[in-house]
C-alpha positions as CSV (number, residue, x, y, z in Angstrom):
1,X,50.7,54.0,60.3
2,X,52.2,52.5,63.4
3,X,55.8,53.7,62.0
4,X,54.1,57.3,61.7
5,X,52.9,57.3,65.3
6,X,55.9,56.4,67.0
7,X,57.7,59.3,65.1
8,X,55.0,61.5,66.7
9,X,55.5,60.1,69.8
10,X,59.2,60.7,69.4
11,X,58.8,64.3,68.5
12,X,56.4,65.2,71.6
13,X,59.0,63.6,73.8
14,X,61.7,65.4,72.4
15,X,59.7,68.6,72.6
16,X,59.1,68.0,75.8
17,X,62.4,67.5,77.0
18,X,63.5,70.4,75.3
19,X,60.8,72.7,77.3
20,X,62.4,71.1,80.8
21,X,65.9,72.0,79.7
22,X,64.8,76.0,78.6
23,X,63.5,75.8,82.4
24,X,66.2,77.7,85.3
25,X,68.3,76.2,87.1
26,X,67.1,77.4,90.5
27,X,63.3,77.3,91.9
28,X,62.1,79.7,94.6
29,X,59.0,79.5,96.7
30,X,55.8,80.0,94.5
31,X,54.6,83.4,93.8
32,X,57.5,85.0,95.7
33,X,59.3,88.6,94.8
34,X,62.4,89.9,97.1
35,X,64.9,92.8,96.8
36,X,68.6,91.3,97.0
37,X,70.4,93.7,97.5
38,X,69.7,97.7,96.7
39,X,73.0,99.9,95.6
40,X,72.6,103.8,96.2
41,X,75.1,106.0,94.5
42,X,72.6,109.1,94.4
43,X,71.5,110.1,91.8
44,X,71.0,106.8,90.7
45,X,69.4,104.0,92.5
46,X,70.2,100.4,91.4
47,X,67.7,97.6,92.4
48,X,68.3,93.6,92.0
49,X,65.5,91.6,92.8
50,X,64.2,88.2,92.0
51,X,60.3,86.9,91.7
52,X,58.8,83.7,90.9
53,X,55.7,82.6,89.3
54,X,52.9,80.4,91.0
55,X,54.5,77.5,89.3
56,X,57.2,78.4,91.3
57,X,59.3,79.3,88.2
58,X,61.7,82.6,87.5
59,X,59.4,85.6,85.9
60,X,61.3,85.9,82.5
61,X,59.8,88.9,81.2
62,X,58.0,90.9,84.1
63,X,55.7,93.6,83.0
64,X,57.6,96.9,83.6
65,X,54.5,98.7,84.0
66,X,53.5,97.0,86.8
67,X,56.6,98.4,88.9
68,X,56.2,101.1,91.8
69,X,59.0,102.0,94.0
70,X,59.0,104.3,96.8
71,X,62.0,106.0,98.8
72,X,60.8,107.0,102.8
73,X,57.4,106.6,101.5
74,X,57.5,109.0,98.5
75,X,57.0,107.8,94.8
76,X,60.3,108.1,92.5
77,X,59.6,105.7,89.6
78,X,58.8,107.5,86.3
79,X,57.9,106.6,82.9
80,X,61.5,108.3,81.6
81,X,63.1,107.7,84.8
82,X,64.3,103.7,85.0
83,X,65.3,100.9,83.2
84,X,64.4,97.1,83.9
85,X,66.9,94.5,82.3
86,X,68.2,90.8,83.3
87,X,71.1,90.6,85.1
88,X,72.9,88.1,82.7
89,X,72.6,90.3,80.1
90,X,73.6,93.8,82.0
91,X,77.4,95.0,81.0
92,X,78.2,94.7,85.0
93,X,80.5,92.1,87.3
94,X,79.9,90.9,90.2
95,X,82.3,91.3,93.5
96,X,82.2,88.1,95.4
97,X,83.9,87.7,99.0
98,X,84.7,84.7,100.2
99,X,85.0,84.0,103.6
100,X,87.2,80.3,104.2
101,X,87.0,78.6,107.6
102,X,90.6,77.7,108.4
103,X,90.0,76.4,112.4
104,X,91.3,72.6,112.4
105,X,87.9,71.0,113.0
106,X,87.7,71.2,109.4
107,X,91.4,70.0,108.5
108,X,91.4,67.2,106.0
109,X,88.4,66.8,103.5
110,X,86.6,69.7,104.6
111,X,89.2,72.0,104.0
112,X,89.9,70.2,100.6
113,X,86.5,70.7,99.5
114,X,86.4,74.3,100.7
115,X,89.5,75.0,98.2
116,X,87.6,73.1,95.4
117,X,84.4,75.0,95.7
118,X,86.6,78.6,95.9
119,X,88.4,77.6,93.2
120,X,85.3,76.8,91.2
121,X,84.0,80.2,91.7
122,X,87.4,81.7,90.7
123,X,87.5,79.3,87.5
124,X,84.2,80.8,85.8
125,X,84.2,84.5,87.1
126,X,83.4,86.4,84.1
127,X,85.8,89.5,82.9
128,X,84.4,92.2,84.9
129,X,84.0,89.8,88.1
130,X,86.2,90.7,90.7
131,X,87.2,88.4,94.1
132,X,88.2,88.7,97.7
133,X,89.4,86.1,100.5
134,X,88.9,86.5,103.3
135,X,90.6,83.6,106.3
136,X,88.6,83.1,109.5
137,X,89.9,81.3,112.8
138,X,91.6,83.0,115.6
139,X,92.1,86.0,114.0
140,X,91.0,87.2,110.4
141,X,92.8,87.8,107.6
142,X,92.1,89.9,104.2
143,X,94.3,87.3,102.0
144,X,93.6,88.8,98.8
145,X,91.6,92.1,98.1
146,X,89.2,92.3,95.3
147,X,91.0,90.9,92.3
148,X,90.1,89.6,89.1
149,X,93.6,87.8,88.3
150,X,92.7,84.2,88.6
151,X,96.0,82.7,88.6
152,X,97.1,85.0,91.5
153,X,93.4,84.0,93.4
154,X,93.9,80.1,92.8
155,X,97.8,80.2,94.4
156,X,96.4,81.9,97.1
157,X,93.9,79.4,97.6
158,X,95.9,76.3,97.1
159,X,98.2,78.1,99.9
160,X,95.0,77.9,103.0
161,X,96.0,75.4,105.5
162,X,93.3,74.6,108.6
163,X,95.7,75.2,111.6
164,X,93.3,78.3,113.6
165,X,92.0,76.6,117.2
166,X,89.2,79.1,117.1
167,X,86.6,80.0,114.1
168,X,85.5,83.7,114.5
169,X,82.6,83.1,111.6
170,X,80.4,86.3,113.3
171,X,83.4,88.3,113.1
172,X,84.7,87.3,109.9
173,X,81.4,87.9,107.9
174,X,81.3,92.0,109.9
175,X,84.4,92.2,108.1
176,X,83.3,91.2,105.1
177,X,80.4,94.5,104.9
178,X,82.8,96.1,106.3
179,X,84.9,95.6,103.4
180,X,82.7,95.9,100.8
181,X,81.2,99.2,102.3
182,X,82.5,101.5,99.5
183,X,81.2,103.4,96.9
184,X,85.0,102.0,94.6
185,X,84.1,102.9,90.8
186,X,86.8,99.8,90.2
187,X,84.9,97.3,92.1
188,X,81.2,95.5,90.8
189,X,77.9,97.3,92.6
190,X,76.5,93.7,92.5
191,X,78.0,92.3,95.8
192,X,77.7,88.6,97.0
193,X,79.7,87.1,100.4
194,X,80.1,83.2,99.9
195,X,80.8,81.7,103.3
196,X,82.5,78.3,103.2
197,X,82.7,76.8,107.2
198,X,81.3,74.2,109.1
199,X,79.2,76.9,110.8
200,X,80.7,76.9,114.2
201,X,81.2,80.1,115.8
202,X,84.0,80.4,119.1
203,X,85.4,84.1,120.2
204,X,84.2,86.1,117.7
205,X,82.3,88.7,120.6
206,X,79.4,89.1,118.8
207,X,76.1,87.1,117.6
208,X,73.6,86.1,114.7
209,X,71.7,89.0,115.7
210,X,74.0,91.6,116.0
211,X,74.8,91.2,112.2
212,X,71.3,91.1,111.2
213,X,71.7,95.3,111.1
214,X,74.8,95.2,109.1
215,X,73.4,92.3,106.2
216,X,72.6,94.7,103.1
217,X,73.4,91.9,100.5
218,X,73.2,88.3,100.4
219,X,75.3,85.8,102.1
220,X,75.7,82.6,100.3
221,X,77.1,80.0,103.4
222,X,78.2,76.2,101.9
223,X,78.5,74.2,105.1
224,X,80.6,71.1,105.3
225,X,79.6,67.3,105.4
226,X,80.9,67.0,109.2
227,X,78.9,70.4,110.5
228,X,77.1,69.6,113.3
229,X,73.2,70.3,113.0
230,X,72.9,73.8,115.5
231,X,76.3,75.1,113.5
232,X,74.5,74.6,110.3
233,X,71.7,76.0,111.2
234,X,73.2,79.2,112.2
235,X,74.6,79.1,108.6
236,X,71.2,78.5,106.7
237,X,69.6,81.6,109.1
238,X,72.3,83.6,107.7
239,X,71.5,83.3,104.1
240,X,67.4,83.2,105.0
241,X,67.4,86.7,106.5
242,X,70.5,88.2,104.1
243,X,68.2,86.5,101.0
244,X,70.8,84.1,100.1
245,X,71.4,80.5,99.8
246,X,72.7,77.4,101.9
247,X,74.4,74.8,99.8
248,X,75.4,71.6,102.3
249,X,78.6,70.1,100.9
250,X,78.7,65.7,101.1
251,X,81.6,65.3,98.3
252,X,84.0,66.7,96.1
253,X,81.3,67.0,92.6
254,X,78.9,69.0,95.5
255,X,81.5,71.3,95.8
256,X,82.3,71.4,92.1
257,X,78.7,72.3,91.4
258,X,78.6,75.4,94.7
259,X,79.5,77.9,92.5
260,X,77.6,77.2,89.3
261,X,74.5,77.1,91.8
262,X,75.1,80.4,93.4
263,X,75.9,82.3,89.6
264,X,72.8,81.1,88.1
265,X,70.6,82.2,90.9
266,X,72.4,85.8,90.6
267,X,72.1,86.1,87.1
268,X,68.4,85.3,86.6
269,X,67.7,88.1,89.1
270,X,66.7,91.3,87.6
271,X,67.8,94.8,87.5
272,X,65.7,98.0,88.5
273,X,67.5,101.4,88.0
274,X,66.1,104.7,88.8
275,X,67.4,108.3,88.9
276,X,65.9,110.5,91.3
277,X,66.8,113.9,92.4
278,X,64.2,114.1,95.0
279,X,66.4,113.3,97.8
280,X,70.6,114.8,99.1
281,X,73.2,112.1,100.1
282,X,73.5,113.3,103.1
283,X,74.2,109.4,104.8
284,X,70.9,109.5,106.1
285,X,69.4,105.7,106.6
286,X,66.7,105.7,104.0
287,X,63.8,102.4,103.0
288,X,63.4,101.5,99.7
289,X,59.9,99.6,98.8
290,X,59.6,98.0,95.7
291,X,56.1,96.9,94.8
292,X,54.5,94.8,91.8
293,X,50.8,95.4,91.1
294,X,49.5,92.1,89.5
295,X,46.9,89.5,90.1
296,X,47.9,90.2,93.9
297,X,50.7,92.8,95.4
298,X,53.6,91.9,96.2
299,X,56.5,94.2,97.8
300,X,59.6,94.0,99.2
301,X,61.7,96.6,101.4
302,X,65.1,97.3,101.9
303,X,67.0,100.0,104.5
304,X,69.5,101.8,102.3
305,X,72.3,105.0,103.3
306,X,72.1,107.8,100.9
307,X,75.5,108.1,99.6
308,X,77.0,109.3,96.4
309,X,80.4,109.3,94.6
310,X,79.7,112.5,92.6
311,X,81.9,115.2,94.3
312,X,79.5,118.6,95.5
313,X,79.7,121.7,94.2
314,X,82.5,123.4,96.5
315,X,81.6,125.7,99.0
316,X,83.6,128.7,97.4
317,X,81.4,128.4,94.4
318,X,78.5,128.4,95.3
319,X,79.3,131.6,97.7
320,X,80.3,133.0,94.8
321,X,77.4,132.8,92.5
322,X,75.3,134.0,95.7
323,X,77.1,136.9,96.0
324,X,77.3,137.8,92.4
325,X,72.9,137.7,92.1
326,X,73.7,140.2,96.0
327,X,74.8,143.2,94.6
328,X,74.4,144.7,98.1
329,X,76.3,142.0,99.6
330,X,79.6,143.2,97.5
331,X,79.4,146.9,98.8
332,X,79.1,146.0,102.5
333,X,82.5,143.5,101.5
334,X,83.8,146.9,100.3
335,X,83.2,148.4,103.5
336,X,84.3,145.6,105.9
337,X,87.8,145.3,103.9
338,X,88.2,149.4,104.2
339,X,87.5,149.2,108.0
340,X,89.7,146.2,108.3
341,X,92.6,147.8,106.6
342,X,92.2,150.9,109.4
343,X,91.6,148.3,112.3
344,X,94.1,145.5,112.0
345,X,96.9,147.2,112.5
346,X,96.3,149.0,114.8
347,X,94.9,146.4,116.6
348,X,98.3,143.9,115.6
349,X,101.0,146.7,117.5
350,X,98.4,146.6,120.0
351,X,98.5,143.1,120.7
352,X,102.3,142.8,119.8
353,X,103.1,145.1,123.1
354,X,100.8,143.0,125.3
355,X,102.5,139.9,124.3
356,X,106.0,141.5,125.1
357,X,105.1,142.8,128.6
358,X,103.7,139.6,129.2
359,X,106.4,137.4,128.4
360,X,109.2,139.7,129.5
361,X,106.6,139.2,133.0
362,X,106.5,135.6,133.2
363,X,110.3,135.9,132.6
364,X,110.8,137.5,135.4
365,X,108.5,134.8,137.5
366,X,110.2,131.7,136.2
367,X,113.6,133.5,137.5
368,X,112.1,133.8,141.1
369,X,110.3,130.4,140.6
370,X,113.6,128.6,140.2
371,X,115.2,130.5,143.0
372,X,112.7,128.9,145.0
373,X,113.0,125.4,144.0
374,X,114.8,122.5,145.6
375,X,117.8,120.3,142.9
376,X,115.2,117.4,141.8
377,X,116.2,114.1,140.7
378,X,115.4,113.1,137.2
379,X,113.2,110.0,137.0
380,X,113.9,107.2,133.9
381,X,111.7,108.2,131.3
382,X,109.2,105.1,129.7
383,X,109.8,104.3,125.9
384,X,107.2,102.0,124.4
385,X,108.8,99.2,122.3
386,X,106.1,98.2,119.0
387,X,106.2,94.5,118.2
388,X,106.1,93.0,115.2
389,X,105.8,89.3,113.5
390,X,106.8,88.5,110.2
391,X,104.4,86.4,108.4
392,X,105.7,86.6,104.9
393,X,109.2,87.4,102.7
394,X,112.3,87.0,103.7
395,X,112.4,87.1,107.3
396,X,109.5,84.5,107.5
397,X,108.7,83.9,111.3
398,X,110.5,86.5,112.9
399,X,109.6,88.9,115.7
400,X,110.9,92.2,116.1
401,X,110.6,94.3,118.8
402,X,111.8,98.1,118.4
403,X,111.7,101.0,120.5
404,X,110.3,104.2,119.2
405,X,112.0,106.9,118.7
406,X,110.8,110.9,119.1
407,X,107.3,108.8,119.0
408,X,108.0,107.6,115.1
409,X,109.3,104.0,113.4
410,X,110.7,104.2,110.2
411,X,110.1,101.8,108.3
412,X,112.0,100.7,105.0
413,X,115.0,99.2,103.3
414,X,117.4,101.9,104.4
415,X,119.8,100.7,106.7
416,X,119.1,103.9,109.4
417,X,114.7,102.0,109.4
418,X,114.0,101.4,112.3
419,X,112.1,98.2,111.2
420,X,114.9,97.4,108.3
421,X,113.5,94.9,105.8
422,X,115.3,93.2,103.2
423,X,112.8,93.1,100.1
424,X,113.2,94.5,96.9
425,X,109.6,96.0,96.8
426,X,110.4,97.8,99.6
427,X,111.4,101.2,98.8
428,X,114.4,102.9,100.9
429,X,111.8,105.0,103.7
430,X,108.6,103.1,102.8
431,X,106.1,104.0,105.8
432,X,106.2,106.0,109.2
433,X,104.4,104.7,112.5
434,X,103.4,107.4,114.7
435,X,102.1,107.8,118.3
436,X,100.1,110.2,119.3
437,X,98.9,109.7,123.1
438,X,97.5,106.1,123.3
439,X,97.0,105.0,119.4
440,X,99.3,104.4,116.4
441,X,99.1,105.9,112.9
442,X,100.5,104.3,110.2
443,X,101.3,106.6,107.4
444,X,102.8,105.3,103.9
445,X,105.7,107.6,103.1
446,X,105.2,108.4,99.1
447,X,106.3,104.4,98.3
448,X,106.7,102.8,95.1
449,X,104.1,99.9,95.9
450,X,102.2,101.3,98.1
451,X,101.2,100.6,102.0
452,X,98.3,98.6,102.9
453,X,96.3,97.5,106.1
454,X,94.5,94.3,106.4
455,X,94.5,94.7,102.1
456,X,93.2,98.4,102.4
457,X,95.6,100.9,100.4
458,X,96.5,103.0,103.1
459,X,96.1,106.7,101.2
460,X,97.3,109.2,103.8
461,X,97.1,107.7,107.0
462,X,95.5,105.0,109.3
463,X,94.7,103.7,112.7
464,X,96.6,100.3,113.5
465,X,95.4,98.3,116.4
466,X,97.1,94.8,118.2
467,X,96.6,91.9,115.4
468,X,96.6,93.9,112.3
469,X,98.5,92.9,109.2
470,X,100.6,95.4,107.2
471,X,101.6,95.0,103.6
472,X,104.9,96.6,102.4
473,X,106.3,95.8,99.3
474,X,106.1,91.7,99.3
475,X,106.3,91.4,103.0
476,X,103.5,91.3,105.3
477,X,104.0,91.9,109.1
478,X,101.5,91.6,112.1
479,X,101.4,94.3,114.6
480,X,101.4,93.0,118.4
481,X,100.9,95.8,119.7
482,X,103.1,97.7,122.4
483,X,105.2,96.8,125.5
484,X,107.0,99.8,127.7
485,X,110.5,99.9,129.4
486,X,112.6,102.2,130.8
487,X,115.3,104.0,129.5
């Protein structure tokens, strides 16, 4: 009997244990329900959101029936309309951007652990995950745009060194939205920054509260063991208002276990799409309110842009089917065309005489205007000289200053570039900088690999300001910016 009992007891315990381990990972406030992150690609709406029970539990099987969500106040969830599924189990990646302090007030451990917990991230992103890194300190730096090749990622990683005297954190996470602000069929709807610093913040022009417009998905921030207590705090207020996390770092198996934290807290989020044709992408800001009728209300709300990737219908087609249901509109065509076949030309010999007793007029002005006019002396014209740095290939280190010519730099492996570079990636007349009045316009010229800006593909042609980094081929090169002398 006694035998038999402690087998029962046995049982219960194991039952029990079994029960805690079935349990998530991460517990949020009881009774709590908050949108993550909304992405609009009109028609379709797609919603992630995360509520817990009153034991302060994940919901694992919310009541779909109990879901209302409105759009600027009107109602667009239907019975035949939406579709509510976990995140784990939803055929979708996630793009994570992770921001790396690389200022020297965390050189030596810090940084260490910083390139452990990246690397841990980049170790278990599933196959449709993708990654960006992003370096902060005196200046930032897109080291590697979204990717999913984890081999490329980790050398990249292993390659951060802590020498920056200033940490732009502010400005480095407003380049991070920026970023991810794209409607990019390649890259994962779900979006999640990771922000790995000790939380200080030195040059960056802007504060905690000029970002709070700008947050429209969460930030996750892991701050470092030697962060001191007002820096961290600006890190945890980051993640509270973005509805992220803050993770505080004390040793390498903290930093091991960042990641694994941040993933499971994403995936036992949920998933809310609806289609609705109620409303035209017309970028307008819009607020999304998601509410759950159950023992109480709860509701969460979201500002959103209308956007969408579909491409409209083209102007010339839908004058065309407006003309076709016009009959009348084709015979007053009719008529216009006739008179215009009468009218032009007459009006075109017209217009061709004026033109010639006009110019053969100011001919004869610019004769007697020159008669008049004392020998002047020329004066040395100003040429502005671009300067570059190379940061990496071949030329490693070197700066290159080059004047432009007829207001365009050629840039390639040709030996007539003005900006010659020897790298095999680089194709013979890679890319063209123009000026036109104060800016410069980098163009790429047709290349084999491409041109790219601070790890945007350039497509046709972009704005380059002081500090930017361009990517030809395997070479990357900042621009300085312009100096003038004279010719």
């Amino acid at each position: 009997m006694e035998r038999k009992n402690i087998i029962i007891l046995f049982l219960c315990i194991l039952t029990f244990c079994q029960i805690l381990s079935a349990q998530p990972e991460i517990y949020l406030p009881f009774s709590s329900f908050e949108i993550d992150q909304v992405f609009v690609d009109l028609p379709e709406i797609s919603i992630y959101f995360w509520c817990t029970d009153y034991a302060g539990g994940m919901i694992r099987n919310p009541d779909a029936s109990k879901f209302k969500v409105t759009l600027n106040g009107k109602s667009i969830l239907k019975k035949d309309n939406y579709e509510l599924e976990q995140f784990r189990i939803v055929d979708e990646g996630v793009a994570y951007t992770i921001l790396i302090d690389v200022s020297k007030s965390v050189a030596g451990k810090d940084i260490e652990n910083a390139k452990i917990a990246a690397l841990g991230l980049v170790e278990n992103m599933r196959e449709k995950d993708k990654a960006m890194i992003i370096l902060f300190g005196d200046w930032i730096e897109v080291l590697v745009p979204f990717s999913n090749n984890k081999h490329f990622l980790k050398n990249k990683i292993n390659s951060i060194q802590a020498k920056a005297n200033n940490t732009k954190l502010f400005k480095g996470i407003e380049t991070a939205f920026k970023q991810n602000n794209t409607l990019d069929k390649k890259i994962p709807k779900r979006k999640a920054i990771i922000v790995i610093s000790d939380g200080k913040d030195e040059g960056s022009g802007i504060t905690l509260d000029d970002l709070k417009e700008q947050i429209t998905f969460p930030v996750y921030s892991i701050g470092f063991r030697e962060g001191k207590k007002e820096f961290i705090e600006s890190l945890k207020r980051i993640s509270e208002i973005s509805g992220g996390q803050y993770i505080h770092l004390t040793n390498i198996e903290d930093a091991k276990w960042a990641y694994e934290k941040i993933a499971n807290f994403i995936e036992n989020q949920w998933l809310l799409r609806v289609e609705t044709k109620l409303f035209n992408p017309d970028r307008s800001i819009g607020e999304i309110e998601l509410i759950y009728e159950d023992q109480v209300i709860l509701s969460s709300k979201k500002n959103v842009r209308l956007v969408s990737s579909a491409l409209p219908v083209p102007f010339f087609k839908k004058a065309i089917r407006y003309i076709t249901e016009h009959p009348i509109i084709i015979v007053f065509i009719f008529v216009l065309l006739i008179a215009i076949s009468v009218i032009l030309p007459l009006y075109l010999r017209k217009k061709k005489k004026l033109k010639k007793t006009v110019e053969e007029g100011e001919k004869r002005e610019d004769v007697r205007e020159k008669e008049k006019e004392p020998t002047k002396i020329s004066k040395p014209k100003t040429t502005g000289i671009l300067n570059f740095i190379i940061l990496e290939g071949k030329e490693k280190g070197l700066r290159k200053s080059i004047p432009v010519k007829d207001k365009t730099l050629k840039i390639g492996a040709d030996k007539l570039s003005d900006l010659l570079l020897d790298d095999p990636g680089v194709s013979s007349e890679h890319a063209l900088i123009h000026q036109e009045k104060d800016y410069f316009y980098i163009q790429d010229n047709n290349s084999k690999n491409g041109t790219y800006v601070n790890g945007i593909k350039v497509k046709k042609i972009k704005r380059i300001e002081e500090g930017d980094v361009i990517i030809v081929g395997g070479t990357k090169i900042r621009f300085s910016g312009e100096s003038n002398k004279h010719e």
